[in-house]
FIRO-78232 format. One line per 2 residues: for each residue x, y, z of N, C-alpha, C. Coordinates in Angstrom, 2 decimals, padded with zeros to 5 digits. Each point is the difference from the previous one (the first is absolute). Example, Ala and Ser with C-alpha at 12.3 -4.5 7.8 and 13.67 -1.06 7.14 Angstrom:
% residues 2
013.19,-005.69,007.80,-000.89,001.19,000.00,000.90,001.20,000.00  -000.35,001.05,-000.72,000.82,001.19,000.06,-000.77,001.09,000.73
***
This chain:
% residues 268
199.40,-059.78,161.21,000.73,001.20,000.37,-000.43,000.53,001.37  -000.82,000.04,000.34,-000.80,-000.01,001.36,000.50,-000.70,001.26
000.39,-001.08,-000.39,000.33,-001.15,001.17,001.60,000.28,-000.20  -000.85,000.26,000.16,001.42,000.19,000.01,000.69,-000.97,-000.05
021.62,001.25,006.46,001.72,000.94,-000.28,001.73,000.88,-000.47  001.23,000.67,-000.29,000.98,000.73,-000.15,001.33,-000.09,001.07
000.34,-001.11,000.78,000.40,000.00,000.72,001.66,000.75,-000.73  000.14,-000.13,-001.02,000.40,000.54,-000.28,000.23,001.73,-000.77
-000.78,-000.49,-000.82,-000.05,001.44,-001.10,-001.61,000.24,-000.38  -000.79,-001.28,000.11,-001.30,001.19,-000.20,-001.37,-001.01,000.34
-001.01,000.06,-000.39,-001.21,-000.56,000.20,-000.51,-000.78,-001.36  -000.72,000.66,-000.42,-000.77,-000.50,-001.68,-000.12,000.93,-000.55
-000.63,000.12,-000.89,-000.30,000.59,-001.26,-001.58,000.18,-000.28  -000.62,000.95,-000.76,-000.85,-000.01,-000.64,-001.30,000.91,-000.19
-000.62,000.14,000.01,-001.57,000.81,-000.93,-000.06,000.86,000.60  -000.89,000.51,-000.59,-000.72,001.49,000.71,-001.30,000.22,-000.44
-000.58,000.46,000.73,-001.25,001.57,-000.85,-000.02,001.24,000.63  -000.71,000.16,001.47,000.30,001.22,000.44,-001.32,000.70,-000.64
-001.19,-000.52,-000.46,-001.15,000.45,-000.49,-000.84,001.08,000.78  -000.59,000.62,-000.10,-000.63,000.79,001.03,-001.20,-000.45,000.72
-000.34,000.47,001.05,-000.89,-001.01,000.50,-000.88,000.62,000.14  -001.34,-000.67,-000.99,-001.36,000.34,-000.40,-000.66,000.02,001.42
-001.51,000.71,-000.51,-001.07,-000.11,001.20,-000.61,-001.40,000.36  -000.17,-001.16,-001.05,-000.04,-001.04,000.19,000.88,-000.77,000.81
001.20,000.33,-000.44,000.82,-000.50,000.80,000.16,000.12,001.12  000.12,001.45,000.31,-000.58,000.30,001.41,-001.30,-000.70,000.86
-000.83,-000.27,-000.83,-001.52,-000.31,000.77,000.50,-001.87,000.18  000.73,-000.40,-000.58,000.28,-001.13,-000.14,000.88,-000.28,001.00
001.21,000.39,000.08,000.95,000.17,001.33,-000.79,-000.09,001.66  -001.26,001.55,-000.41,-000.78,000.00,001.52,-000.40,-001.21,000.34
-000.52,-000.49,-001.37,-000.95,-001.49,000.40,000.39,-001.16,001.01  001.45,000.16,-000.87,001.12,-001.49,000.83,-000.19,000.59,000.86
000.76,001.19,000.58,000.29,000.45,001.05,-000.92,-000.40,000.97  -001.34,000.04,-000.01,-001.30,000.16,001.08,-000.25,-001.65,-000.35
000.68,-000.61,-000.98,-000.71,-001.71,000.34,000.40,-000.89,000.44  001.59,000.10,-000.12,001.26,-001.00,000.48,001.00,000.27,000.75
001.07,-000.91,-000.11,001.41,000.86,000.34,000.75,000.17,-001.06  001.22,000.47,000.14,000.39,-000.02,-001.33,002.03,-000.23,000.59
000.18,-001.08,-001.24,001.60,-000.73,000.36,001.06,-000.28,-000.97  000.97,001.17,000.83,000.79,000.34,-001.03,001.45,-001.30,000.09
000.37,-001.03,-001.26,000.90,-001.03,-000.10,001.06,001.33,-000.57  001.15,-001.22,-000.69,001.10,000.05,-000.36,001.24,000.44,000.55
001.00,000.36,-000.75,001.50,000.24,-000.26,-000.07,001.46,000.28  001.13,000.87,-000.23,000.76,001.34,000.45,-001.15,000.71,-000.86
-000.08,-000.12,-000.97,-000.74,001.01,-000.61,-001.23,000.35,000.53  -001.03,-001.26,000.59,-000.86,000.66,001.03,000.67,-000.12,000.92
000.62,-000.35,001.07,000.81,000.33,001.49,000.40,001.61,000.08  000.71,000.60,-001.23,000.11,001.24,-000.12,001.48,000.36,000.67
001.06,-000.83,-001.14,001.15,000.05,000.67,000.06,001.18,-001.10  000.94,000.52,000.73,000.62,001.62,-000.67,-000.98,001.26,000.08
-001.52,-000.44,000.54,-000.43,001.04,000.70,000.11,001.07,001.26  001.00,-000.89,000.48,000.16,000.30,001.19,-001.13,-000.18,000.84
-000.28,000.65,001.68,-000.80,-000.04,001.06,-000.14,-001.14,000.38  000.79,-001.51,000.24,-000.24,-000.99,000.10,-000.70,-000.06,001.27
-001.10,-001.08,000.24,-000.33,-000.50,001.16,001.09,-001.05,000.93  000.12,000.55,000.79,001.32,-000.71,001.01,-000.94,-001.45,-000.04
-001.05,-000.77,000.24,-000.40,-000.80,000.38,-000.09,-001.18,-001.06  000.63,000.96,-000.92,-000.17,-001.02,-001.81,001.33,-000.53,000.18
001.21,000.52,000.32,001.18,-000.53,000.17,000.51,000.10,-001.57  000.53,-001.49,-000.19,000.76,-000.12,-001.64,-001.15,000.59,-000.88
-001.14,-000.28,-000.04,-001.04,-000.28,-000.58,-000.16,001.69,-000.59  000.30,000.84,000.90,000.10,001.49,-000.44,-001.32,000.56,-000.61
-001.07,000.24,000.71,-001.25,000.10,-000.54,-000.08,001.71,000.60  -000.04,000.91,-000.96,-000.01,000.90,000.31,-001.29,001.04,-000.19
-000.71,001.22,000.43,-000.80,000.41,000.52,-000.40,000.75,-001.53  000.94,000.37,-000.63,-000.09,000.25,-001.20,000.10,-000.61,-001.24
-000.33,-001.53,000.46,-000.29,-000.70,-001.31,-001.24,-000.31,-000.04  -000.77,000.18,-001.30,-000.96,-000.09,-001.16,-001.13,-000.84,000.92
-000.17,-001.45,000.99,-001.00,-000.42,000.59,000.05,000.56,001.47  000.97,000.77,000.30,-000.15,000.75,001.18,-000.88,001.60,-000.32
000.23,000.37,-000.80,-000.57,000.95,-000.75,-001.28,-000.25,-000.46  -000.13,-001.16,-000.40,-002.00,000.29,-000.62,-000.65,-000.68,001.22
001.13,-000.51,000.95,-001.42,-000.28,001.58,-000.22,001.13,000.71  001.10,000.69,-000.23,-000.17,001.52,000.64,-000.96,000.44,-000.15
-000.49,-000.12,-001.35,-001.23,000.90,-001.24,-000.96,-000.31,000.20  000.05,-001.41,-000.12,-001.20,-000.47,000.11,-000.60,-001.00,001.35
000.11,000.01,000.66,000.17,-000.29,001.70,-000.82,-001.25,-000.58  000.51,-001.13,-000.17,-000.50,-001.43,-000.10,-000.54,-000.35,001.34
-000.95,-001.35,-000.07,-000.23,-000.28,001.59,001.13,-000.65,000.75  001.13,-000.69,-001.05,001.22,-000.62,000.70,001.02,000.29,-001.12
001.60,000.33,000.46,001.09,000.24,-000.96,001.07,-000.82,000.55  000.26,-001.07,-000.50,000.97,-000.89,000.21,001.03,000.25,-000.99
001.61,000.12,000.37,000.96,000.74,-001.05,001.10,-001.31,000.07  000.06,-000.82,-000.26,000.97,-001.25,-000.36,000.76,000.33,-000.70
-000.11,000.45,-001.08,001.24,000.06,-000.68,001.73,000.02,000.33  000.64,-000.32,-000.51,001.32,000.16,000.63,001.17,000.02,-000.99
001.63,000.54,-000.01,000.49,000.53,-001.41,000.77,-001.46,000.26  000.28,-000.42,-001.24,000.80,-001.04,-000.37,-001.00,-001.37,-000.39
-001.28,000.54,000.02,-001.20,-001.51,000.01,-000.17,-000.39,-001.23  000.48,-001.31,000.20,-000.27,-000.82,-001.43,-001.57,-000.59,-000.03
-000.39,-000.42,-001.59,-001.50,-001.08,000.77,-000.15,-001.04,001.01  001.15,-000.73,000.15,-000.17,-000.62,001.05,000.37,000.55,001.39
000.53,001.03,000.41,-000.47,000.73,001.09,-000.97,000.70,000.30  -000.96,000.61,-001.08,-001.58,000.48,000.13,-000.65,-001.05,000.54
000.48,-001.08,-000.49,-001.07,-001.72,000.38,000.38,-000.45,001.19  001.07,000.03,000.34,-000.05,-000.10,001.88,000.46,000.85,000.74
-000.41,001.67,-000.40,000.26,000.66,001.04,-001.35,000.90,-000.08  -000.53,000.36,-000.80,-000.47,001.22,-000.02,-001.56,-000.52,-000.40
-000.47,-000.82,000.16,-001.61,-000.30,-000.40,-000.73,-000.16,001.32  000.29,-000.40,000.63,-000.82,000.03,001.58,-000.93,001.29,-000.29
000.21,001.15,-000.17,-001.60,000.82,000.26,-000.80,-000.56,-000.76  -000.16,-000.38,-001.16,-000.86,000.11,-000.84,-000.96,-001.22,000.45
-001.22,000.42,-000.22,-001.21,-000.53,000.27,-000.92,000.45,-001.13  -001.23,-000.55,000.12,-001.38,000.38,-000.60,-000.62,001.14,000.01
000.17,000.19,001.31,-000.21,001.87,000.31,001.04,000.80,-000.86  000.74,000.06,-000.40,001.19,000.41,-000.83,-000.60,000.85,-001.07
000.01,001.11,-000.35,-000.86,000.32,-001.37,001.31,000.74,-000.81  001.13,000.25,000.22,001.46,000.43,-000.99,001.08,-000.78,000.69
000.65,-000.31,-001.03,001.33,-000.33,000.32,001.15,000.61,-001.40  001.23,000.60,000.19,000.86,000.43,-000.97,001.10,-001.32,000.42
000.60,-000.18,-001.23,001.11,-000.43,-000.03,000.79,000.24,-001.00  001.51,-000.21,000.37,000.97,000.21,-001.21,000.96,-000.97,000.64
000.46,-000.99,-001.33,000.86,-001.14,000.10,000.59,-000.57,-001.23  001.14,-000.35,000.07,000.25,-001.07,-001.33,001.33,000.75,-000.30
000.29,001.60,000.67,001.56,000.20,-000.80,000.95,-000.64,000.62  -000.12,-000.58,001.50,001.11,-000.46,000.70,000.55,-001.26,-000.47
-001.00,-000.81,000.02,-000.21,-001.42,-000.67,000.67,-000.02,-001.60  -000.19,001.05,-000.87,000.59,000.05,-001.10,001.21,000.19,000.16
000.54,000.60,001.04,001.59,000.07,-000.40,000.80,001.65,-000.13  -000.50,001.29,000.37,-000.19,001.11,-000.93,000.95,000.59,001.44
-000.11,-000.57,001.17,001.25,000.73,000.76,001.37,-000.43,-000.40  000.46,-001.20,-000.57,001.41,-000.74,-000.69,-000.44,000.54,-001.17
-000.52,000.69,-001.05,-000.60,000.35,-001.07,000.85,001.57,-000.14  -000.28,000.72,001.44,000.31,001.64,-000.36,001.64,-000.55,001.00
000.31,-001.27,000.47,001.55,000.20,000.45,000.47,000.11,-000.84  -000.06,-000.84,-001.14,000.47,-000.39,-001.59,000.13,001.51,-000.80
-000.82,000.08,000.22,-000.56,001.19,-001.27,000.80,001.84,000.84  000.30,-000.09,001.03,000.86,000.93,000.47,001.42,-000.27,000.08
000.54,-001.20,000.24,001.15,-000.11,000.80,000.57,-000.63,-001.59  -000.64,-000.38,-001.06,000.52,-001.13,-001.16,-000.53,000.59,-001.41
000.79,-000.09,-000.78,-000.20,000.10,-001.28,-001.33,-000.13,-000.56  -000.39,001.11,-001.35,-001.30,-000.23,-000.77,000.07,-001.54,-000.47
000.58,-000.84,-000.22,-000.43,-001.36,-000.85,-000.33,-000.73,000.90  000.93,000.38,001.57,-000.91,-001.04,001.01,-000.76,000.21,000.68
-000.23,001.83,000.33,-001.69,000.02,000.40,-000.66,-000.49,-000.34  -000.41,-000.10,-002.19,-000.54,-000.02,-000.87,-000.06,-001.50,000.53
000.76,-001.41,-000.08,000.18,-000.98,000.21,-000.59,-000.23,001.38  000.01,000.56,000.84,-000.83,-000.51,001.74,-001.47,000.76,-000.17
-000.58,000.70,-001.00,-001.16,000.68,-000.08,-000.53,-001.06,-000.83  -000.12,-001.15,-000.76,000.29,-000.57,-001.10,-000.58,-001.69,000.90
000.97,-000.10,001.21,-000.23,-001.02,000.93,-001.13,000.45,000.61  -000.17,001.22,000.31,-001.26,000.48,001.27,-001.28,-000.25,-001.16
-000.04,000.57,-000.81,-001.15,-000.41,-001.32,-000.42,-001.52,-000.34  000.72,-000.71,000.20,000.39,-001.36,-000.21,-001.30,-000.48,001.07
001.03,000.03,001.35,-001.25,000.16,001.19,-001.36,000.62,000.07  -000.19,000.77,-000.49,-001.49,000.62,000.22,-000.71,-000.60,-001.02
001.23,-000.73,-000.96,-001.58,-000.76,-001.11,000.00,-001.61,000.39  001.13,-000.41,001.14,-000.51,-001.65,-000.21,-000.32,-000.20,001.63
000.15,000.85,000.34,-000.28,000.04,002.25,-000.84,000.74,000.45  000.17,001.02,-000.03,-000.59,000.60,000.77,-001.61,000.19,-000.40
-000.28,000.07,-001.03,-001.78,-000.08,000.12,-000.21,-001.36,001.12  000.54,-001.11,-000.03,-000.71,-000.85,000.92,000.17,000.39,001.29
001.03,000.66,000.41,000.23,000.66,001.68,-001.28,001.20,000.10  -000.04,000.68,-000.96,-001.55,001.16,000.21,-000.95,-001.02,000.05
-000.15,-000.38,-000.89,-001.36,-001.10,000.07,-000.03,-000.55,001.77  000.97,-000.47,000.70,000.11,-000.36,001.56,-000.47,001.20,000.28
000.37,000.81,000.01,-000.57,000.95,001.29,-001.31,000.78,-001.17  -000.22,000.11,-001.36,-001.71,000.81,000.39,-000.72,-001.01,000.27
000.26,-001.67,-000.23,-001.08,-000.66,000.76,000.06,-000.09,001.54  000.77,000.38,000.49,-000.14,000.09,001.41,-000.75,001.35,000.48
000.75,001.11,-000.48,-001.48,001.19,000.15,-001.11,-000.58,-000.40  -000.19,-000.36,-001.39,-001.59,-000.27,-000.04,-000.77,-000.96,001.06
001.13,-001.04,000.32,-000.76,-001.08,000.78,-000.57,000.58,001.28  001.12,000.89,000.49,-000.17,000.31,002.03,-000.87,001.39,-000.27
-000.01,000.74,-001.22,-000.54,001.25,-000.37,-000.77,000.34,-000.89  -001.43,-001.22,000.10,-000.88,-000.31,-001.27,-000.93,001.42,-000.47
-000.17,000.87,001.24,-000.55,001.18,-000.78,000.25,000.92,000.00  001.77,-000.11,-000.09,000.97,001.38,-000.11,-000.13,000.56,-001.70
000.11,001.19,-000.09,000.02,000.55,-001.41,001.56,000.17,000.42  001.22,-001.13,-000.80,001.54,000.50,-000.21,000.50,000.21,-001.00
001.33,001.04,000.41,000.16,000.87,-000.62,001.77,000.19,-000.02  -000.23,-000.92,-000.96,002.61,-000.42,-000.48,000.02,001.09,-001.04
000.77,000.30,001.06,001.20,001.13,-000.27,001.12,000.08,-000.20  000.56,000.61,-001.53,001.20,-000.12,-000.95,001.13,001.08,000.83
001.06,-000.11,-001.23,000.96,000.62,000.41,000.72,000.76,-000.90  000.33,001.58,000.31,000.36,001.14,-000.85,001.16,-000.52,-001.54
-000.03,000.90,-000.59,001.42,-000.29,-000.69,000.88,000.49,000.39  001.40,000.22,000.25,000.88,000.46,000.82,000.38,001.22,-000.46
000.54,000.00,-001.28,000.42,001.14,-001.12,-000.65,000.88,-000.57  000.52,001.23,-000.22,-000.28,000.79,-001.02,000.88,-000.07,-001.28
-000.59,-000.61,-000.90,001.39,000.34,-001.78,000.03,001.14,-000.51  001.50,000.09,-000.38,-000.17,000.55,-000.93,000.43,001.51,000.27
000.74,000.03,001.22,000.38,001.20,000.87,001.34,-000.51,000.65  000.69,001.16,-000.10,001.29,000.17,000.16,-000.14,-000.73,001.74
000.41,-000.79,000.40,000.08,-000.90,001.71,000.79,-000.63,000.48  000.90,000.57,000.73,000.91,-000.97,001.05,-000.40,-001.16,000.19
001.22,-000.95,000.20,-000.47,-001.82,000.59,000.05,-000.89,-001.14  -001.02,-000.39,-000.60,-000.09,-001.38,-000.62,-000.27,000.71,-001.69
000.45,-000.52,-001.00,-000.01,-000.03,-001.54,-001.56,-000.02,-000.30  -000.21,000.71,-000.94,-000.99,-000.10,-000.90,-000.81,-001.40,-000.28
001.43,-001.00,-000.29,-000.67,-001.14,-000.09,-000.44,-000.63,001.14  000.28,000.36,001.07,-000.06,-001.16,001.12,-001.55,000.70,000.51
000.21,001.48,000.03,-001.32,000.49,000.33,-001.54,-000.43,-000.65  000.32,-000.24,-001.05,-001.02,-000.53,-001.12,-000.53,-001.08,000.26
001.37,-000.88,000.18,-000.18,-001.38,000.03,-001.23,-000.19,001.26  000.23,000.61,001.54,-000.23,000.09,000.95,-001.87,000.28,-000.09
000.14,001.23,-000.92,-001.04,000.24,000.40,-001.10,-001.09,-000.92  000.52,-000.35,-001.02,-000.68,-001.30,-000.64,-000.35,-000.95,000.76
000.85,-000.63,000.80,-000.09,-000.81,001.07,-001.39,000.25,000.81  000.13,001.11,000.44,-001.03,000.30,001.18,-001.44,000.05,-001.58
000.08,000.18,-000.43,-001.31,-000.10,-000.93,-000.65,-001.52,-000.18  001.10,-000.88,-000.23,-000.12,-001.52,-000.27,-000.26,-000.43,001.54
000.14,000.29,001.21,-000.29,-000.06,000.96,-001.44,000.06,000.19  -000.01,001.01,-000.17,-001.58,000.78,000.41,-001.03,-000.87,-000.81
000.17,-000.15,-001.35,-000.50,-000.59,-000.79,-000.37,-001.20,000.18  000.92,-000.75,000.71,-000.23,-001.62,000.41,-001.06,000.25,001.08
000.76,001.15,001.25,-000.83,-000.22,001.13,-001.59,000.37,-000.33  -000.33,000.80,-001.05,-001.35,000.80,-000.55,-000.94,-000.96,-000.30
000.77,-001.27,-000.88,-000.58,-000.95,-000.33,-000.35,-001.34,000.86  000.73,-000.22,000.81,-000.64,-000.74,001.15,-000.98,000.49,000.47
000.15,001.28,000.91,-001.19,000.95,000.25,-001.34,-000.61,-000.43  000.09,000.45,-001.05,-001.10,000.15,-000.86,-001.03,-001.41,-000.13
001.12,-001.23,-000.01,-000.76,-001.04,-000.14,-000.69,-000.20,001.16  000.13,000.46,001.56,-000.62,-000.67,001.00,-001.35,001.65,000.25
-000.35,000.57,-000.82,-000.50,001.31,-000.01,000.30,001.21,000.66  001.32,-000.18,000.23,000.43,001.25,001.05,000.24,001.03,-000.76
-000.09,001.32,000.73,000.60,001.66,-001.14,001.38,-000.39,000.18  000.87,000.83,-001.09,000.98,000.58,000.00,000.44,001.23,000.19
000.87,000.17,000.97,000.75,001.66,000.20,001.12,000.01,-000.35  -000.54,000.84,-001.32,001.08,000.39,-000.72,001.33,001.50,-000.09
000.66,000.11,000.64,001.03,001.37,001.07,000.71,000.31,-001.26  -000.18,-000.73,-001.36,000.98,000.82,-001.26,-000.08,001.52,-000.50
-001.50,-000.05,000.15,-000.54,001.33,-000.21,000.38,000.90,000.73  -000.16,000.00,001.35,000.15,000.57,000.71,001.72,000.85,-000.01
000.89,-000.99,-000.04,001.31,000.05,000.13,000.24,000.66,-001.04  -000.40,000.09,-001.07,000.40,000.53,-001.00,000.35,001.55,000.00
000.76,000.71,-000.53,000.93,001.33,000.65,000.71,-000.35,001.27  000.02,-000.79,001.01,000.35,-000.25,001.14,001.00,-001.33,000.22
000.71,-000.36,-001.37,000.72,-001.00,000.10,001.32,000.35,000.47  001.38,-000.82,000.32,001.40,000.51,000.10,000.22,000.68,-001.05
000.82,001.16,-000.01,000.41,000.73,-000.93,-001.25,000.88,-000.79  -000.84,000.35,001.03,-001.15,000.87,-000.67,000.32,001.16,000.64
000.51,000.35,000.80,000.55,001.39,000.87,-001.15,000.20,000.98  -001.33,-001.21,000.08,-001.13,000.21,000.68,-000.05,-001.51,000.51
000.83,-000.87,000.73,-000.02,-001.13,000.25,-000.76,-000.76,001.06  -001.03,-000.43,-000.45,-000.97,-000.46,001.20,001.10,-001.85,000.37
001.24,000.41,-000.55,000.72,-001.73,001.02,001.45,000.15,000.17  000.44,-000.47,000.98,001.25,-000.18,000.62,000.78,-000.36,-001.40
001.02,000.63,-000.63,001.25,-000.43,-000.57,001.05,-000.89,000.81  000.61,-000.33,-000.37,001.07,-001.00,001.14,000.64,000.76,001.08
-000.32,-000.29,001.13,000.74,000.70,000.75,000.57,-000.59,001.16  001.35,000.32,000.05,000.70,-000.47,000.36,000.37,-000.22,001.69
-000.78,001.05,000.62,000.03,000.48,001.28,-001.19,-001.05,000.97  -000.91,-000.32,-001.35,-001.19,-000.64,000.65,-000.62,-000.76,-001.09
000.74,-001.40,-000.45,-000.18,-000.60,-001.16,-001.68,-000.84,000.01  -000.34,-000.27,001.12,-000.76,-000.51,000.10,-001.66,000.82,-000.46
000.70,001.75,-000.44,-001.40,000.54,-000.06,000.53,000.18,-001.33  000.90,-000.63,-001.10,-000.37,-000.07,-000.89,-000.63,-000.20,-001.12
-000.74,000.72,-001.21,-000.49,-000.60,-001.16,-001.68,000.20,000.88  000.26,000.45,000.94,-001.75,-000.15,000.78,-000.83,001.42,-000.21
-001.30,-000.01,-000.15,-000.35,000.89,000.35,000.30,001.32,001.31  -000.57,001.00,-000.55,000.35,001.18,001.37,-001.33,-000.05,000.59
-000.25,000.68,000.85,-001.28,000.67,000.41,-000.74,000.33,-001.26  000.48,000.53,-000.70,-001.03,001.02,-000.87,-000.24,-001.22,-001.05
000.41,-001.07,-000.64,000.42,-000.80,-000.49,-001.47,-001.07,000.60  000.30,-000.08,001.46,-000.97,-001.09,000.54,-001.56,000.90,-000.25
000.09,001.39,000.36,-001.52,000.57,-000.18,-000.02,000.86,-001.30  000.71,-000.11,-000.70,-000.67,000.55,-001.54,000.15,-000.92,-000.54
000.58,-001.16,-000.25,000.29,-000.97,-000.96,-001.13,-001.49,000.62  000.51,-000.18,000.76,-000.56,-001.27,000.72,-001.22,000.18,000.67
-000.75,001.25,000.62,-000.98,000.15,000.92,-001.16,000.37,-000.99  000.58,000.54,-001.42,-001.35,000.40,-000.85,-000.08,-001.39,-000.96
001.10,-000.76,-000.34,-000.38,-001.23,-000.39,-001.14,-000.80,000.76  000.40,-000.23,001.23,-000.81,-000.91,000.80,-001.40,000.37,000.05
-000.37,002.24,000.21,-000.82,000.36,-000.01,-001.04,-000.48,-001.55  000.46,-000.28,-000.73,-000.17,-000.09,-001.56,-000.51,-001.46,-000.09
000.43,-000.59,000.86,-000.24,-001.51,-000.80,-001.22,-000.81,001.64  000.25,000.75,001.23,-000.92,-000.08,000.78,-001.34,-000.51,-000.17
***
């Protein structure tokens, strides 16, 4: 435990905690901070699409000032902050785009990966634009995938952190549930919402368990999200929107630093 894209309609799916962050944790955070650098991988959810404040210099990649590893280098002033991440990254774009910082000197790295690769942006086209039996039916295919593929694509990239980043403490990071049940909500059916947010659980779950085998923490953002899903009247994520589809289903600001910034703080 120690060792640690939506081009259409949305990103991935999945977990939370949102735990509070102890004095240990704190003293633990300082530590990295003053021993390594610290390097933030993945997809939109760390890039921090729908946070807004993008860095012009990230381009597509949309890495914004208010997402979750821009936020704890802030905090914790590492000796180096390398921000790779970029929105639309599958595992095999973490593996040839975004590993160059990492070295030995390295003492954190976050990542979040595996919803693009599953399928979950054609997942919420389905599940908005098409009937409950064939959301239900393309959620069904994406599940399919995460139990006979995709653990071997994670397995590629945490052995590549571990290999280039042998004495990083890392730290994979899940993805919210989308919904609130069980409340009167514009958009998508009861069932499809359900279905959805099941999805992102069986997600998280796969990705938790890879994790785990190569000794990395898990950050878990379910907790966190919780009161703060669509249709909570307190929504820490983009509902579909139509004006700017691409910041759909994503976290907000408040979303990237209450949901995602106390996860990471938590599992640090």
């Amino acid at each position: 435990m120690r060792r640690s894209r939506l081009a259409a309609y949305v990103s991935s799916l999945l977990l939370a905690a949102g735990i509070a962050l102890t004095g240990a944790t704190t003293a633990q955070a300082s530590q990295l901070a003053a021993t390594g650098g610290y390097v933030a991988l993945g997809d939109s959810y760390s890039s921090g699409v729908g946070a807004g404040s993008y860095i012009s210099s990230s381009g597509d990649c949309k890495r914004s000032t208010k997402a979750h590893p821009y936020l704890w280098a802030a905090a914790h002033s590492p000796s180096s902050f390398d921000f790779t991440a970029c929105s639309g990254a599958r595992t095999g774009d973490v593996l040839a785009n975004q590993l160059t910082p990492l070295s030995t000197a390295t003492a954190l790295v976050s990542v979040s990966v595996g919803g693009n690769d599953a399928g979950f942006a054609d997942v919420m086209t389905t599940c908005v634009l098409q009937s409950d039996s064939s959301c239900l039916s393309r959620i069904a295919t994406a599940r399919a995938y995460v139990d006979s593929t995709l653990p071997g694509k994670l397995d590629s990239v945490y052995t590549a952190i571990r290999t280039k980043a042998p004495n990083a403490r890392v730290v994979v990071i899940g993805y919210p549930r989308f919904y609130k049940l069980g409340t009167t909500c514009l958009g998508l059916s009861e069932t499809k919402r359900k279905a959805i947010n099941e999805a992102a659980d069986y997600l998280d779950t796969a990705i938790a368990r890879r994790a785990a085998g190569y000794g990395f923490a898990f950050g878990d953002v379910r907790t966190g999200f919780t009161g703060h899903e669509i249709c909570s009247g307190d929504s820490w994520l983009h509902s579909l929107n139509w004006l700017n589809v691409g910041e759909s289903y994503h976290p907000t600001a408040a979303g990237q630093s209450g949901g995602y910034l106390s996860a990471l703080n938590s599992a640090a």
